[in-house]
N, C-alpha and C positions, 0 to 999 in steps of 0.2 A: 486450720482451714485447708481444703483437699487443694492441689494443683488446678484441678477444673475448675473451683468456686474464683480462684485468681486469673485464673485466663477469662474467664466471663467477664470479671471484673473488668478486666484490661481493654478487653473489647468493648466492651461499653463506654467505657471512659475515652477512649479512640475516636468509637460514633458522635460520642456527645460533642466533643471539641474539635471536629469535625464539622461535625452534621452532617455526615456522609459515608456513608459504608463502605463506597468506593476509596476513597479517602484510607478512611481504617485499612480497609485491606492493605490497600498499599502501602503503608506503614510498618503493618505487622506483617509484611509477606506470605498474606493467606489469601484465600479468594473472598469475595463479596457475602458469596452463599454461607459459608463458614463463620461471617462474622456475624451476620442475621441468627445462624442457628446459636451461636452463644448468649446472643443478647436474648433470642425469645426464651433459652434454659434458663436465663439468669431471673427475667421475669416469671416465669412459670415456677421458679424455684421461692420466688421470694413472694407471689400471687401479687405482684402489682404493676401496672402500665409502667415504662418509664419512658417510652418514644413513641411522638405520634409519627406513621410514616402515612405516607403517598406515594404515587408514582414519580412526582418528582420535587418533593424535598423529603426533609426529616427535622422533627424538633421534639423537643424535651418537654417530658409532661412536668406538672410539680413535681413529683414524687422523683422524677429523672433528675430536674436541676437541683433537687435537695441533694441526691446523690454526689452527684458531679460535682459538687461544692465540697463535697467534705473527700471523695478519692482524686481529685486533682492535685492537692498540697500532697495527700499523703505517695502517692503516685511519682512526685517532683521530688518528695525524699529520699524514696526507693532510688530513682536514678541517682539524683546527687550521691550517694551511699555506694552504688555502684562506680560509679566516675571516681570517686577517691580512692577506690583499691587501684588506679593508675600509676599512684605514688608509688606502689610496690612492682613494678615491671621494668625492667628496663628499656623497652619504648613504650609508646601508645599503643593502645588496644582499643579494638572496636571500629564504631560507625559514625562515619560526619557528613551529616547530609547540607547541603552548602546550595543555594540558590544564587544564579550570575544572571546578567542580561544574556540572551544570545547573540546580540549585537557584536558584544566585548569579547565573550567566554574565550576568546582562541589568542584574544593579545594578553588576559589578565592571567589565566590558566597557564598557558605554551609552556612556558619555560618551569614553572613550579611545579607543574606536576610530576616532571619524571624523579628530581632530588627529593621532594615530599613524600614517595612511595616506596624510593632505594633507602632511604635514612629509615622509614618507619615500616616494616617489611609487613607489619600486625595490623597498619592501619588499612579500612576501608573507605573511601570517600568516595560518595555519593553524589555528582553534581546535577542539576537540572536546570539546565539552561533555559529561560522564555523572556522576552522582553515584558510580558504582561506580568502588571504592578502583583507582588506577592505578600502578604502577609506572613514573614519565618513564623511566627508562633503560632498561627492559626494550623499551616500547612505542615507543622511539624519539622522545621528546619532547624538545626542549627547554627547556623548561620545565613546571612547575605553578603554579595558585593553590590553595591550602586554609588554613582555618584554624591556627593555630599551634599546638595543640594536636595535630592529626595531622601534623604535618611528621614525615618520615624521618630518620632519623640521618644525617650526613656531607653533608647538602645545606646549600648556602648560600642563605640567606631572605632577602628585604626587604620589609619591611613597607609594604604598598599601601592605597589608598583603595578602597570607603567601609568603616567598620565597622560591621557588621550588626549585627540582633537580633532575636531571634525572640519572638513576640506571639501573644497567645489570642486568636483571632475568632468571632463568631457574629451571623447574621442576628438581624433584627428579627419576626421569625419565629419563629427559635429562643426566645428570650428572651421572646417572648407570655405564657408560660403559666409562664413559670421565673425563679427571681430570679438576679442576677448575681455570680455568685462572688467573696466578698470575700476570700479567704484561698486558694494552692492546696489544702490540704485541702479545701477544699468543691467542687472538681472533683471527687470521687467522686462525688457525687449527682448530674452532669452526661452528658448523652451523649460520647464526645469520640475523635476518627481519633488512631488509631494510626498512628506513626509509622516508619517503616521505611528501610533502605537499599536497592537492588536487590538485594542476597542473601540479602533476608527479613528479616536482622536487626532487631529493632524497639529504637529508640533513645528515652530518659525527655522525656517535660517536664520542663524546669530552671528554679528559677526562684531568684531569692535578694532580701532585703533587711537592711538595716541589719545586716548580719552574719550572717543566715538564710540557712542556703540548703535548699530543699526539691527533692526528686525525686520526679516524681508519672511512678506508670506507669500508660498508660490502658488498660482495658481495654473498649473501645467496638465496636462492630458492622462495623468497616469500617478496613482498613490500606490506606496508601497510598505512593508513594515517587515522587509527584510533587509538586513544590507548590502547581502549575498546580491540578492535580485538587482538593486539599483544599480551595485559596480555592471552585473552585465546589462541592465539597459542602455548606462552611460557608454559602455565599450561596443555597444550596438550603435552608435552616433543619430540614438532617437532623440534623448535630452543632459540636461545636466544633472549630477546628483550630488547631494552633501552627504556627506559619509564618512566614517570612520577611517582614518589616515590608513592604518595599519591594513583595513580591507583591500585600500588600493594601492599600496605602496611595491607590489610587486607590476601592475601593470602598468602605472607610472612608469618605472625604472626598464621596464621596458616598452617605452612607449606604445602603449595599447591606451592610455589616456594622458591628459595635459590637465596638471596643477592648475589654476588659477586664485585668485584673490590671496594668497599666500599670505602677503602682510594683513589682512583681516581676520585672521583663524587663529587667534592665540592658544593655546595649550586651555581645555579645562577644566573645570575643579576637580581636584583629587578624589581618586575613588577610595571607597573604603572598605575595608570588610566589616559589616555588622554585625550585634548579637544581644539577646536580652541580657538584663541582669541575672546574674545566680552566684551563692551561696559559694560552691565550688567549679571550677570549668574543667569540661574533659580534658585530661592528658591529650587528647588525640585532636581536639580542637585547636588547645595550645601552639601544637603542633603546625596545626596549619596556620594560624597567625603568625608565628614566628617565622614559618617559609616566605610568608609573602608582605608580611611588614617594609615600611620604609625603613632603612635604619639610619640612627642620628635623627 
């Protein structure tokens, strides 16, 4: 088989498990146009349709998903086969493309990454940060971080540092003219951001003690689904925001906001880093599990 007849291959198999050209490219670090021109050689080469496309999707004719059925496994060999020549390096070598909330990326990331890069001088790691729900295997990841509660079925997890928690903020400002919520119920008399994910969904304030647990939905002037943005609305003294401890822990400490409900925020569930099943796992993934593992 020439070099070309396998790079067509590749690309094709990218599009198909994709669906996306844009997708493949990005993958394979080539441009869009490039992967279109491999796939129409590979069709013009073999004289058969294998992708219907549009202006705005792409799907697999028969003759495409017969294909894709039989160069996926063998495609997941090739790599497995490649991943186990890791055994023979003395660190990890290669690329770990790794999906994190953006929310988290800078409390779960911060500290691991500089020892992860100094210890493995070979590795590349890839991360893409977006709170919007990802599919690793669709998107070509090797890994995810999310909380244990959204993990996917049939993925294998381990439980990583730190464990978050999310916390009611509000300037010194805001609080002037208002008393400070002693109970979540008394958030309704409060102004307070709506929280959201990028597909608009808006997601409760949680909160629980000594075996209470309350769910407060706000209904406030203003949604966001950054957490960036909320700290500075709240530090603007327009409303309150719940948020990632660690986002505001620096303008707490200096008074640029006021903690509240403190004993209602417990710590929650442990994040993990996820991953499919396989055969062999890269050295260089290893790698990153081990850095950011709980240990014990």
């Amino acid at each position: 088989m020439r070099a070309t007849d396998l790079s067509e291959l590749a690309a094709f198999e990218a599009v198909a498990r994709h669906l996306s050209f844009r997708r493949a490219a990005e993958e394979r670090y080539v441009t869009a146009s490039a992967i279109s021109h491999a796939v129409s050689n590979l069709e013009e080469r073999t004289g058969v349709r294998l992708l219907h496309r549009t202006t705005r999707s792409v799907s697999l004719t028969d003759a495409g998903a017969m294909l894709h059925a039989q160069l996926s496994p063998a495609f997941g060999d090739i790599g497995t086969a490649l991943d186990a020549l890791n055994q023979f390096r003395d660190t990890p070598f290669g690329k770990v493309r790794i999906n994190v909330p953006n929310s988290i990326a800078p409390a779960v990331l911060g500290q691991a990454l500089g020892p992860l890069i100094r210890d493995n001088p070979h590795l590349k790691l890839e991360v893409v940060a977006t709170d919007r729900l990802v599919d690793i295997v669709e998107e070509g990841f090797d890994a995810g971080i999310r909380l244990g509660e959204s993990l996917h079925q049939g993925m294998i997890a381990v439980r990583i540092k730190p464990r978050l928690r999310l916390v009611v903020v509000g300037s010194p400002a805001y609080f002037r003219d208002r008393k400070f919520p002693q109970t979540p119920q008394e958030l309704e008399t409060h102004v307070c951001i709506e929280n959201t994910y990028p597909s608009g969904t808006r997601y409760p304030w949680e909160f629980s003690r000594d075996g209470e647990t309350v769910t407060f939905h706000p209904n406030g002037p203003v949604a966001l689904d950054d957490h960036e943005l909320m700290v500075e609305v709240a530090r603007s003294g327009t409303a309150l925001a719940y948020v990632w401890e660690n986002r505001a822990e620096r303008d707490i400490r200096d008074g640029r906001l006021i903690q509240c409900l403190d004993a209602w925020c417990p710590p929650e569930d442990w994040l993990y880093l996820y991953y499919p099943s396989r055969r062999n796992m890269s050295a260089g993934l290893r790698a990153v599990i081990e850095a950011m593992r709980v240990q014990g």
